[in-house]
The first five atom37 places (N, CA, C, CB, O) and aatype in JSON, in Angstrom:
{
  "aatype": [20, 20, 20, 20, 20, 20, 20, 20, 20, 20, 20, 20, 20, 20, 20, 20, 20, 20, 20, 20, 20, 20, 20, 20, 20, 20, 20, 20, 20, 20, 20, 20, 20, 20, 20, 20, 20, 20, 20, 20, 20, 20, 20, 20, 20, 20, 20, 20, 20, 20, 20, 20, 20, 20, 20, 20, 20, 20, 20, 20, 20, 20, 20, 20, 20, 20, 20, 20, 20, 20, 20, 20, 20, 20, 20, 20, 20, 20, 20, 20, 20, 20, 20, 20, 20, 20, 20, 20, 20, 20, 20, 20, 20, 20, 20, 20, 20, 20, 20, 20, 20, 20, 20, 20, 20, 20, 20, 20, 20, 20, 20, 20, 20, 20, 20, 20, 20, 20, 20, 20],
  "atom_mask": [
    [1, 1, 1, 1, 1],
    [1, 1, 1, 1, 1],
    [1, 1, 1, 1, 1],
    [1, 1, 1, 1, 1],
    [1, 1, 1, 1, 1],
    [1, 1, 1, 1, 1],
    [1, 1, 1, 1, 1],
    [1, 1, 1, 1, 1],
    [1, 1, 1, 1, 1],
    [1, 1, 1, 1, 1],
    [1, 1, 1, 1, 1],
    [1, 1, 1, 1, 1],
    [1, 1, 1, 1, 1],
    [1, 1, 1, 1, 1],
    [1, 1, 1, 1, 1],
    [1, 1, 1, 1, 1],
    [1, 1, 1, 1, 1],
    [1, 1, 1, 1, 1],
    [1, 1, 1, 1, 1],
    [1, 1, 1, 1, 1],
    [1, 1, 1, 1, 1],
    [1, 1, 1, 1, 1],
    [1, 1, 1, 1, 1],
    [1, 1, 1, 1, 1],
    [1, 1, 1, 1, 1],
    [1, 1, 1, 1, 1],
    [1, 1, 1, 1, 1],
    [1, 1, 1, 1, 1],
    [1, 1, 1, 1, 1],
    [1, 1, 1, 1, 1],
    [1, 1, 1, 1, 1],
    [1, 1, 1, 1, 1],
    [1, 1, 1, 1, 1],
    [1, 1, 1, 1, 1],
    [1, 1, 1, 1, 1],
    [1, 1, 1, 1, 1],
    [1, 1, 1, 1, 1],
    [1, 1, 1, 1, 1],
    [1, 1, 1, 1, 1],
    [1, 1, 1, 1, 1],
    [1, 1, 1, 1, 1],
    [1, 1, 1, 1, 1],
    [1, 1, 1, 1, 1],
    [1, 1, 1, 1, 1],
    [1, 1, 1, 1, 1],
    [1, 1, 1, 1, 1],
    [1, 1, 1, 1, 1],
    [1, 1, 1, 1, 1],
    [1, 1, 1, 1, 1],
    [1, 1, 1, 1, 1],
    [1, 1, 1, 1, 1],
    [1, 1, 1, 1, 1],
    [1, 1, 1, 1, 1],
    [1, 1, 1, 1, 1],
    [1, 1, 1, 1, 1],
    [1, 1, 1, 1, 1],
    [1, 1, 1, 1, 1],
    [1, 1, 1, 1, 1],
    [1, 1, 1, 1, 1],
    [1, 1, 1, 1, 1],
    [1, 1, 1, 1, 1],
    [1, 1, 1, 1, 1],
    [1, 1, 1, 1, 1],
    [1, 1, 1, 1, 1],
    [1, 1, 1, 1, 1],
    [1, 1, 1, 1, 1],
    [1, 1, 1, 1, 1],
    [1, 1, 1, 1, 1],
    [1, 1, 1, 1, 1],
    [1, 1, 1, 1, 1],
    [1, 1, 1, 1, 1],
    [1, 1, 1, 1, 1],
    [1, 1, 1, 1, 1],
    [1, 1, 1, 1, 1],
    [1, 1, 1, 1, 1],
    [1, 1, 1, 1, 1],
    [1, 1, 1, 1, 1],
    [1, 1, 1, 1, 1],
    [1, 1, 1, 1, 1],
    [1, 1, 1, 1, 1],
    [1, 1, 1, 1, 1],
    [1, 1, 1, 1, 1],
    [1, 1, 1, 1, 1],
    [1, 1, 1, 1, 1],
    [1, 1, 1, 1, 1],
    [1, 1, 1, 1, 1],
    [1, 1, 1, 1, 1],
    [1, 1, 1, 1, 1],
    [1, 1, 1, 1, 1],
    [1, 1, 1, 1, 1],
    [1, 1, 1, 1, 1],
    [1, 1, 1, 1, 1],
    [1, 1, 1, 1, 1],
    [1, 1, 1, 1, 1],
    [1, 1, 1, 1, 1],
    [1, 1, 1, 1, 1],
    [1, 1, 1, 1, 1],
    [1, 1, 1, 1, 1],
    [1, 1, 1, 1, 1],
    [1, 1, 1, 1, 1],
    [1, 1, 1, 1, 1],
    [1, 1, 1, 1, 1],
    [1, 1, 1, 1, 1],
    [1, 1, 1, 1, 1],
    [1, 1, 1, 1, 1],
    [1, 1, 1, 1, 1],
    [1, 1, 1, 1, 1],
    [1, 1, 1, 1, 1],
    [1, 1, 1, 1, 1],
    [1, 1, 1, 1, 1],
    [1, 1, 1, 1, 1],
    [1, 1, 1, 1, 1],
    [1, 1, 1, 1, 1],
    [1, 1, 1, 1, 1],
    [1, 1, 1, 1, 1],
    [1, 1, 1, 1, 1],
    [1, 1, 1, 1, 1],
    [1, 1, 1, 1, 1],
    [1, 1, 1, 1, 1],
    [1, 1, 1, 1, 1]
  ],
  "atom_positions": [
    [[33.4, 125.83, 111.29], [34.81, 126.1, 111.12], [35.6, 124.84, 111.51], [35.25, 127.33, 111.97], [35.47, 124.2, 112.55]],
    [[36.1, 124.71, 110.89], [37.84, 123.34, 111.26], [38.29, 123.56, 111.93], [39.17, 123.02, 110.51], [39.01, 124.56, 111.95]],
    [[38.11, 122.67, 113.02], [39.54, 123.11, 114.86], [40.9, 122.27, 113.82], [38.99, 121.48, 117.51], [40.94, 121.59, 112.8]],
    [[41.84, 122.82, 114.77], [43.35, 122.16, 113.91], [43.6, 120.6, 113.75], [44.81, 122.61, 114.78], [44.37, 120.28, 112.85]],
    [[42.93, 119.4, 114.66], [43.23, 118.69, 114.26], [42.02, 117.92, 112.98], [43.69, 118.19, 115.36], [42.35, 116.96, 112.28]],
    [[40.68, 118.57, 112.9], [40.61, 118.46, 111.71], [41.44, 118.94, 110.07], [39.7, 118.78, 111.88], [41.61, 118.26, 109.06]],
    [[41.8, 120.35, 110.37], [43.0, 120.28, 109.01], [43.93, 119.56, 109.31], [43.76, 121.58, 108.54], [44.34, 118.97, 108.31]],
    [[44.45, 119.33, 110.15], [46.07, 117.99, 109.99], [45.58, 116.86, 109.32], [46.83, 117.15, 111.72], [46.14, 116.51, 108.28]],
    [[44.37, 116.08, 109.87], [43.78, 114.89, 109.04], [43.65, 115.33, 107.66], [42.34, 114.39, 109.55], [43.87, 114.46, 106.81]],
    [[43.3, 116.67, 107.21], [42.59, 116.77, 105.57], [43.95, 117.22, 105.32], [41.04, 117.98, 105.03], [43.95, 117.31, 104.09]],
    [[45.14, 117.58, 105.72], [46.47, 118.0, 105.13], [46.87, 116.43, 105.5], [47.45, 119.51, 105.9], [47.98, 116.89, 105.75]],
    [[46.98, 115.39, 105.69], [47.84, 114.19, 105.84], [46.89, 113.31, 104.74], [47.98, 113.51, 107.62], [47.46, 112.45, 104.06]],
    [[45.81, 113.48, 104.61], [45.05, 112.81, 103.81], [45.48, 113.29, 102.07], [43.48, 113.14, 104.34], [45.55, 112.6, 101.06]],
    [[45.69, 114.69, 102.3], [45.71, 114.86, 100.72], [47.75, 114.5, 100.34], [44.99, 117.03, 100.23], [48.32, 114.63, 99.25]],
    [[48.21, 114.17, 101.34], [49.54, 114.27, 101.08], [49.46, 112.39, 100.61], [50.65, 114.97, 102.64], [49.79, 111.95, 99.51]],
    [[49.05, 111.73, 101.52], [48.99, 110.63, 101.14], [48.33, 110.33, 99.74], [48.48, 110.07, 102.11], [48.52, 109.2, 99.3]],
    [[47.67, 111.09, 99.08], [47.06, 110.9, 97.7], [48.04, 111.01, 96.52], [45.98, 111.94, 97.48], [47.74, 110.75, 95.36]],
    [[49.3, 111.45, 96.96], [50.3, 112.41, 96.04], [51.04, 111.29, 95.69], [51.26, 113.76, 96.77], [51.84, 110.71, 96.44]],
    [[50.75, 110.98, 94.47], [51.28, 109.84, 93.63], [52.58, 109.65, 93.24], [50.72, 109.81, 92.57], [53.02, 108.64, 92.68]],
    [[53.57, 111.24, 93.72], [54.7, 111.19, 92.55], [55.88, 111.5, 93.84], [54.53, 112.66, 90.95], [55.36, 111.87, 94.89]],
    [[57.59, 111.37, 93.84], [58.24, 111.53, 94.61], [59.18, 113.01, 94.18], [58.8, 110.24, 94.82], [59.8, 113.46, 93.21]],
    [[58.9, 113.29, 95.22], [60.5, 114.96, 95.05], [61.47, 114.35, 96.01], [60.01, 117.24, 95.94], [61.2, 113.52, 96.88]],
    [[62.93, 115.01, 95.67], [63.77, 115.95, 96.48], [63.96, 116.95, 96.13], [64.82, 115.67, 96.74], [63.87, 117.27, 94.95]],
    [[64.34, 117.89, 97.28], [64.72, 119.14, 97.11], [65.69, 119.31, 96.86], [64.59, 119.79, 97.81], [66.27, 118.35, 97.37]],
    [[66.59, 120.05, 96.25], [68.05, 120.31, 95.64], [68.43, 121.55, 96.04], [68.17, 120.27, 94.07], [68.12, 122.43, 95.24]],
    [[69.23, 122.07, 97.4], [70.43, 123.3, 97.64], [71.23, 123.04, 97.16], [70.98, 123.7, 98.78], [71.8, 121.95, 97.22]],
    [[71.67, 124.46, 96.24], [73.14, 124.14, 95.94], [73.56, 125.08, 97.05], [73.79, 124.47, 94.3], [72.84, 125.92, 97.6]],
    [[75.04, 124.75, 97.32], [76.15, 126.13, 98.08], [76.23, 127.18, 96.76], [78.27, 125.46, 98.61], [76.0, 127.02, 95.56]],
    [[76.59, 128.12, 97.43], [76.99, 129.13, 97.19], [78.49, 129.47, 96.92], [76.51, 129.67, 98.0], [79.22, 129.62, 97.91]],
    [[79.07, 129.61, 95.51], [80.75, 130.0, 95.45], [81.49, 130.86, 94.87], [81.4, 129.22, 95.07], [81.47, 130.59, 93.67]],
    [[81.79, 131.27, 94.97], [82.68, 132.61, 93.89], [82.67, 131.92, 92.63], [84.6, 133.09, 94.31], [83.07, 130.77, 92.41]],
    [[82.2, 132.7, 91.88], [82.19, 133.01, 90.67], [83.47, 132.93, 89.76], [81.72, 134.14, 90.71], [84.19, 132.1, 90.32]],
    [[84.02, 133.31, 88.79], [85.1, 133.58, 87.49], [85.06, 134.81, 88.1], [84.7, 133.43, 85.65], [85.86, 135.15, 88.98]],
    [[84.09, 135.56, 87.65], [84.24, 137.1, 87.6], [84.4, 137.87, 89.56], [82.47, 137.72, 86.58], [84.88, 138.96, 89.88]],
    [[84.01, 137.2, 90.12], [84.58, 137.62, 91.66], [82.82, 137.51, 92.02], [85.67, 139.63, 91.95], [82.83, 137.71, 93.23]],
    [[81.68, 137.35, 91.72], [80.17, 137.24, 91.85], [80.37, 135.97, 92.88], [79.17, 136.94, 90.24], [81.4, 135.45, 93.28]],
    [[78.94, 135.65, 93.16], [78.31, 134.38, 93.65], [77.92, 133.74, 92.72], [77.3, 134.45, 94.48], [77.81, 134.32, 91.64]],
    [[77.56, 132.25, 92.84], [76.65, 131.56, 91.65], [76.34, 130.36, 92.8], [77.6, 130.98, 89.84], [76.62, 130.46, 93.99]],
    [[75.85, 129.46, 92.3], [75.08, 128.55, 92.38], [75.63, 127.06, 92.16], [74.16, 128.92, 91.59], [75.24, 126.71, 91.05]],
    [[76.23, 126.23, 92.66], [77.34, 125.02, 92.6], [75.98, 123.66, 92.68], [78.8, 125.07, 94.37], [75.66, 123.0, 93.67]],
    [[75.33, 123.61, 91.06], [74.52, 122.85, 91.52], [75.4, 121.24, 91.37], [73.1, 123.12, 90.72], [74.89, 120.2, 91.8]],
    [[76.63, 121.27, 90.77], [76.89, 120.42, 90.52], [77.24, 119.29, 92.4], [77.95, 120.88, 89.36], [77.68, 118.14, 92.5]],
    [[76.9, 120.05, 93.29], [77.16, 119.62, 94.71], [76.77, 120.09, 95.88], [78.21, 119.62, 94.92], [77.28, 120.37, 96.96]],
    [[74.9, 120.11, 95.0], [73.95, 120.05, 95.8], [73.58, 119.38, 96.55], [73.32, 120.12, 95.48], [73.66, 118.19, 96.27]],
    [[73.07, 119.7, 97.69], [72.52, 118.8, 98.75], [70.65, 118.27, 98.78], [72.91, 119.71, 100.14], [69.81, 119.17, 98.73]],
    [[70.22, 116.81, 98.87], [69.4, 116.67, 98.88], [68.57, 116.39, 99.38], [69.43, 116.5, 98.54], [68.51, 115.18, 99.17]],
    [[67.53, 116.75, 100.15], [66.64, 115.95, 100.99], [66.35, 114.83, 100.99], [65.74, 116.24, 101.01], [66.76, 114.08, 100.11]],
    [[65.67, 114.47, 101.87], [64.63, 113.06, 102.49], [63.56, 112.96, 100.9], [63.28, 113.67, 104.52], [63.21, 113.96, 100.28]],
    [[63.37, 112.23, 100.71], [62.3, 112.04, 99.66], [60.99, 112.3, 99.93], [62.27, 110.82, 99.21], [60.69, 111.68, 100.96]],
    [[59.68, 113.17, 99.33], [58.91, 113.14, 99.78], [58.11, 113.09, 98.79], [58.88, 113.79, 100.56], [58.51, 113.13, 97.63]],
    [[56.69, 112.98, 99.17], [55.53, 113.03, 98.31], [55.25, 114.14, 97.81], [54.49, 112.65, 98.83], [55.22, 115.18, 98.46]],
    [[54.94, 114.02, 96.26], [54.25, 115.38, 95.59], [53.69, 114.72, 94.84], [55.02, 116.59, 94.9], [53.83, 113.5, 94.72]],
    [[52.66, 115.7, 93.96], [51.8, 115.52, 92.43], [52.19, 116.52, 91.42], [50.09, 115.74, 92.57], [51.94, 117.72, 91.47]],
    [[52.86, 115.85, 90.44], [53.21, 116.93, 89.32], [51.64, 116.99, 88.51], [54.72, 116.32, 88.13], [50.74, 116.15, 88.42]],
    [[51.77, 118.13, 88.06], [50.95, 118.89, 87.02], [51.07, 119.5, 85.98], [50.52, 119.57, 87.33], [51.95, 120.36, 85.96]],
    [[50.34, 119.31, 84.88], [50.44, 120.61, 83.99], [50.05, 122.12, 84.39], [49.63, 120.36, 82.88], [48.87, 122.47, 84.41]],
    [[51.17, 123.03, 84.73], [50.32, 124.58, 84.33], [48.89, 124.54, 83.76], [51.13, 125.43, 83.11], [48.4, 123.63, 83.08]],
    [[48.3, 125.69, 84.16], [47.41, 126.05, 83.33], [47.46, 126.56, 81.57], [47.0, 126.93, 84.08], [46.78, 126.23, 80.59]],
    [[48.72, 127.59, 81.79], [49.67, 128.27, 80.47], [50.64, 127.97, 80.87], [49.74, 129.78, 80.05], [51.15, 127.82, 81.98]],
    [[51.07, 127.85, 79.4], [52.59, 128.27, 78.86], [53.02, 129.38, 79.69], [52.68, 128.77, 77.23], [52.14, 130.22, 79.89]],
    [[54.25, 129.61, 80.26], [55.46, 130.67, 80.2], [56.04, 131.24, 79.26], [56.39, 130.32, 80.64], [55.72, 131.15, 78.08]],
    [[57.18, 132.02, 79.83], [57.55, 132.79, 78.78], [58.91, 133.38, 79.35], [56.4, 133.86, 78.36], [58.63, 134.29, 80.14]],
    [[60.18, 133.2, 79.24], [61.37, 133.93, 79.36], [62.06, 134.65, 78.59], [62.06, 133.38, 79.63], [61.66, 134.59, 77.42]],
    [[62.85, 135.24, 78.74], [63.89, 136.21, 77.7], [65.21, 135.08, 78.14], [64.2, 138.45, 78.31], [65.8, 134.69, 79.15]],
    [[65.19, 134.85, 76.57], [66.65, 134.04, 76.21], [67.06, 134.75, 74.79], [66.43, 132.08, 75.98], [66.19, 134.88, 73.92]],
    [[68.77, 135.34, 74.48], [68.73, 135.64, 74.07], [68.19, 136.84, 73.76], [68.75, 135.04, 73.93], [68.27, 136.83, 72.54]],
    [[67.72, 137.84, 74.06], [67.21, 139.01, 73.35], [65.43, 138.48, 72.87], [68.43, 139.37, 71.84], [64.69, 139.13, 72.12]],
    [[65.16, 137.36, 73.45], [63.79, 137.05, 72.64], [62.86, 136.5, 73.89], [64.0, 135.75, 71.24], [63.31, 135.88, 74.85]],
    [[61.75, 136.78, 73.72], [60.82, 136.01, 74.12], [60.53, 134.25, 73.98], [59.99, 136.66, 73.6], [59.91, 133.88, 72.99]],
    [[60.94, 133.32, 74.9], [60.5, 132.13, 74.5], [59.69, 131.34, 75.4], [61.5, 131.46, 74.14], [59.79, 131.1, 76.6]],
    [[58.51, 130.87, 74.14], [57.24, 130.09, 75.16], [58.24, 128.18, 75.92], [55.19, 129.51, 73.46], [59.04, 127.32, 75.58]],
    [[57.38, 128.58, 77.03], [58.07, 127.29, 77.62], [57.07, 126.53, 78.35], [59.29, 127.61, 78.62], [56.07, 127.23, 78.47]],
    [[56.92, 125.23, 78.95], [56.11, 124.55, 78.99], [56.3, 125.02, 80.8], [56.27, 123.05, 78.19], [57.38, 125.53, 81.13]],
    [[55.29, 124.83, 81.78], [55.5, 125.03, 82.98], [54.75, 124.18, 83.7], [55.35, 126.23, 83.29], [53.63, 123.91, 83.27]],
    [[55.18, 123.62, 84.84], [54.52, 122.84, 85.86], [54.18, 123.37, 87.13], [55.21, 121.81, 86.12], [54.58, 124.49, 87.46]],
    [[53.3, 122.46, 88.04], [52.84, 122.93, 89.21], [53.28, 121.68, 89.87], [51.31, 123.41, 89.32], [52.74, 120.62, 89.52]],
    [[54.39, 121.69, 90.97], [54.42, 120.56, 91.7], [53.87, 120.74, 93.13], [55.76, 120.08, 91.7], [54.28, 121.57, 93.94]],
    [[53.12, 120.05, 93.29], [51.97, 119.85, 94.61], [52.82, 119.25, 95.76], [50.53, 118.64, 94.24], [53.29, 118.17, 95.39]],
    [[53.22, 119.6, 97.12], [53.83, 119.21, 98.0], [53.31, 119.58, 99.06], [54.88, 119.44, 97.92], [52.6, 120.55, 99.32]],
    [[53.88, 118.3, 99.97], [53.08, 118.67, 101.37], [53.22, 119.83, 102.21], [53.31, 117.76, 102.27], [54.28, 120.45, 102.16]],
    [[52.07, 120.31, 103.18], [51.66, 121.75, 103.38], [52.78, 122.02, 104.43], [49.97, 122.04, 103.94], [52.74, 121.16, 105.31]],
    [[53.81, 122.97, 104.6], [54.62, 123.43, 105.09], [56.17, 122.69, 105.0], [54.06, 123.61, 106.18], [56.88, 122.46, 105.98]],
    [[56.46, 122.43, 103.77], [57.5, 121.8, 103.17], [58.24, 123.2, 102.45], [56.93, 120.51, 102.09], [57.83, 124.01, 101.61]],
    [[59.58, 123.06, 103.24], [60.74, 124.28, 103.22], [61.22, 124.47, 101.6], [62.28, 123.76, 104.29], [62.38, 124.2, 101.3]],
    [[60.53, 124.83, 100.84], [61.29, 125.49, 99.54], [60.85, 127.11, 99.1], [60.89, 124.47, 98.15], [59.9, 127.9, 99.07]],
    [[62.24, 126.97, 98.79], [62.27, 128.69, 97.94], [62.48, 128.51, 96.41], [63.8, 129.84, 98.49], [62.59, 127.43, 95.83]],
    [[62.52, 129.84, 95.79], [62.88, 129.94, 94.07], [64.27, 129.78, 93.79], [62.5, 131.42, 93.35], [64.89, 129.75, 92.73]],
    [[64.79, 129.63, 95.54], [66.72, 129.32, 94.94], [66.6, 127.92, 94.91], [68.35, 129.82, 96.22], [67.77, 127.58, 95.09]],
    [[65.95, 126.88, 94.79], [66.01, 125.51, 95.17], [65.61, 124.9, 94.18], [65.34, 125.11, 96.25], [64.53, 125.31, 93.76]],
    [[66.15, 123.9, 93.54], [65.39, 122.92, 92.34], [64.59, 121.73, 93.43], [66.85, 121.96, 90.99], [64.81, 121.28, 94.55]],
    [[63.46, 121.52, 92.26], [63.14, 119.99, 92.9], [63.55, 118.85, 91.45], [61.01, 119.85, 93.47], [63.55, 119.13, 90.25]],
    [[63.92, 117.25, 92.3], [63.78, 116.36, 90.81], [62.39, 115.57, 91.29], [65.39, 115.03, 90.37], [62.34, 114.9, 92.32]],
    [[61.75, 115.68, 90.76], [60.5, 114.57, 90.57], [60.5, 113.65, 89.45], [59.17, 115.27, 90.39], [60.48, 113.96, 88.26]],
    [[60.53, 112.35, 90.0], [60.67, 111.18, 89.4], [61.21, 110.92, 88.34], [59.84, 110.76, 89.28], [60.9, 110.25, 87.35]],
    [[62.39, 111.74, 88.77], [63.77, 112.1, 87.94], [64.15, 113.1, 87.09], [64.05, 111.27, 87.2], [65.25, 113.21, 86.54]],
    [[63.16, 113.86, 86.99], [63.31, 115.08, 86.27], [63.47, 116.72, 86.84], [62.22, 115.0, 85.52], [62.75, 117.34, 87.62]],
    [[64.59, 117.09, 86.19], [65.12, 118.49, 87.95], [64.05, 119.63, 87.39], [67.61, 119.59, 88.04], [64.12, 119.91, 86.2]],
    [[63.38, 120.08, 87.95], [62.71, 121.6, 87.78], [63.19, 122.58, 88.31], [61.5, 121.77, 88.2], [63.89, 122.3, 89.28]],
    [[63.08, 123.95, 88.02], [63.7, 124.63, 88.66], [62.37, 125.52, 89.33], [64.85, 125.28, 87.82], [61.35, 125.76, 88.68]],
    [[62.56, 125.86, 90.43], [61.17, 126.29, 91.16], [60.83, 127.64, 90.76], [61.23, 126.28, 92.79], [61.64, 128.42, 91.27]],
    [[59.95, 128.23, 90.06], [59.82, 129.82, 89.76], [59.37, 130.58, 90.89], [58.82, 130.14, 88.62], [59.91, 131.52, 91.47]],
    [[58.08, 129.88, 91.12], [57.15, 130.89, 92.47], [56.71, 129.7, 93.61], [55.24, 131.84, 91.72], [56.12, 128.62, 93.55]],
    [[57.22, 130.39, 94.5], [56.22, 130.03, 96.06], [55.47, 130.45, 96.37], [56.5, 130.1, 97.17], [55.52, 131.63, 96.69]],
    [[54.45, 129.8, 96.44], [53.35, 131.13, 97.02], [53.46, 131.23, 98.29], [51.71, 130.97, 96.81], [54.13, 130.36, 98.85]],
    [[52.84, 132.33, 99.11], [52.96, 132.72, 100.75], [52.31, 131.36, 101.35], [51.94, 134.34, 101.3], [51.32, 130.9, 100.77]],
    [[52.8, 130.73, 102.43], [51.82, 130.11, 103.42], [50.53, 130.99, 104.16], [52.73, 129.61, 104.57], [50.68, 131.92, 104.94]],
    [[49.0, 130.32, 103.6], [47.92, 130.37, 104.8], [47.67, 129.25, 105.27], [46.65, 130.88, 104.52], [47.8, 128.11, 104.84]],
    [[47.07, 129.91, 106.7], [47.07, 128.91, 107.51], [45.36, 127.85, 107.53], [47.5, 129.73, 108.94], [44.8, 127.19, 108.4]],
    [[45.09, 128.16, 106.25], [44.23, 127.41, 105.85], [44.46, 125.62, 104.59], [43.5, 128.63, 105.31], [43.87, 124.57, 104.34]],
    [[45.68, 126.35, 104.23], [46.3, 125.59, 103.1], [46.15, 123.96, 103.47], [47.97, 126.06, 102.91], [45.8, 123.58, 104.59]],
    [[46.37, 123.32, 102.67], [46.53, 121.83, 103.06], [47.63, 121.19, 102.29], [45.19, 121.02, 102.81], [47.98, 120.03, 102.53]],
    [[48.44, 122.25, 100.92], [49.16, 121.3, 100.45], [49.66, 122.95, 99.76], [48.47, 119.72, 99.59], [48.88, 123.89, 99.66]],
    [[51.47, 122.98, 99.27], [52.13, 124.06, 98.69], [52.25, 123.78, 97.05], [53.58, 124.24, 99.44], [52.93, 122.87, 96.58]],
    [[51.58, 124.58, 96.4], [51.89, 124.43, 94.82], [52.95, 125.62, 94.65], [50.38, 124.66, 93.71], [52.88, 126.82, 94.9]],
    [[54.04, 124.75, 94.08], [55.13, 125.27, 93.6], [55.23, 125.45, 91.78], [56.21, 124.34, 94.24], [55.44, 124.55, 90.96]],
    [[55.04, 126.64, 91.57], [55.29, 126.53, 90.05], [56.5, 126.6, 89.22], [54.68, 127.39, 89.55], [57.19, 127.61, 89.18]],
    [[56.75, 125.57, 88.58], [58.29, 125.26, 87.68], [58.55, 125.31, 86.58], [58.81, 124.19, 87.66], [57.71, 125.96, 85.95]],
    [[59.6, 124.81, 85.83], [60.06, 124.58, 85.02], [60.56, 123.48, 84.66], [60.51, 125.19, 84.99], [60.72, 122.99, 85.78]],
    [[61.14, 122.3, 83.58], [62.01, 121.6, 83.42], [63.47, 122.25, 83.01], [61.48, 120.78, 82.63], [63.55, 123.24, 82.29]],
    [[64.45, 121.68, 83.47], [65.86, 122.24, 83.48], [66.14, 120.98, 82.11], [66.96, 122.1, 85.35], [67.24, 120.89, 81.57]]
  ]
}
């Protein structure tokens, strides 16, 4: 079995492998037109820059736009293991904004968080 400071070395080792850069993107939160909440990405706040590895999905996606089903291309961005994102948060990697679909749960076995996306 792995005592903890063997996983910190194999979680710092695989972070250092991660070829590609994120920030994270909060937007605030503001009233709406209609009296709702929305999403003010235009004055979002951004993190520290960090290391990730973009990926291709395995599959295609699929949303309802319009009344229709449409296939969409999806990514997996690889980030270091206990790095703070949710599905309200975009990331841009090496300049391109995704919008985050799924987080998966933290185990405490993990060494690195695959976030699955989108391009915006």
């Amino acid at each position: 079995m792995l005592d903890a400071d063997q996983l910190a070395s194999m979680r710092a080792c695989v972070e250092e492998a991660m070829p590609d850069t994120a920030v994270i993107l909060t937007a605030p939160r503001v009233t709406g037109q209609a009296g709702g909440w929305k999403d003010d990405w235009d004055h979002a706040a951004e993190s520290e820059p960090l290391a990730c590895f973009l990926m291709d999905a395995a599959a295609p996606g699929e949303r309802i736009e319009g009344g229709k089903a449409v296939s969409e291309l999806r990514y997996i961005v690889r980030l270091p293991y206990g790095t703070p994102v949710t599905s309200r948060q975009r990331l841009r990697v090496n300049g391109t904004t995704f919008q985050v679909l799924t987080v998966p749960p933290a185990k405490a076995w993990d060494t690195s968080l695959d976030c699955t996306c989108r391009t915006l």
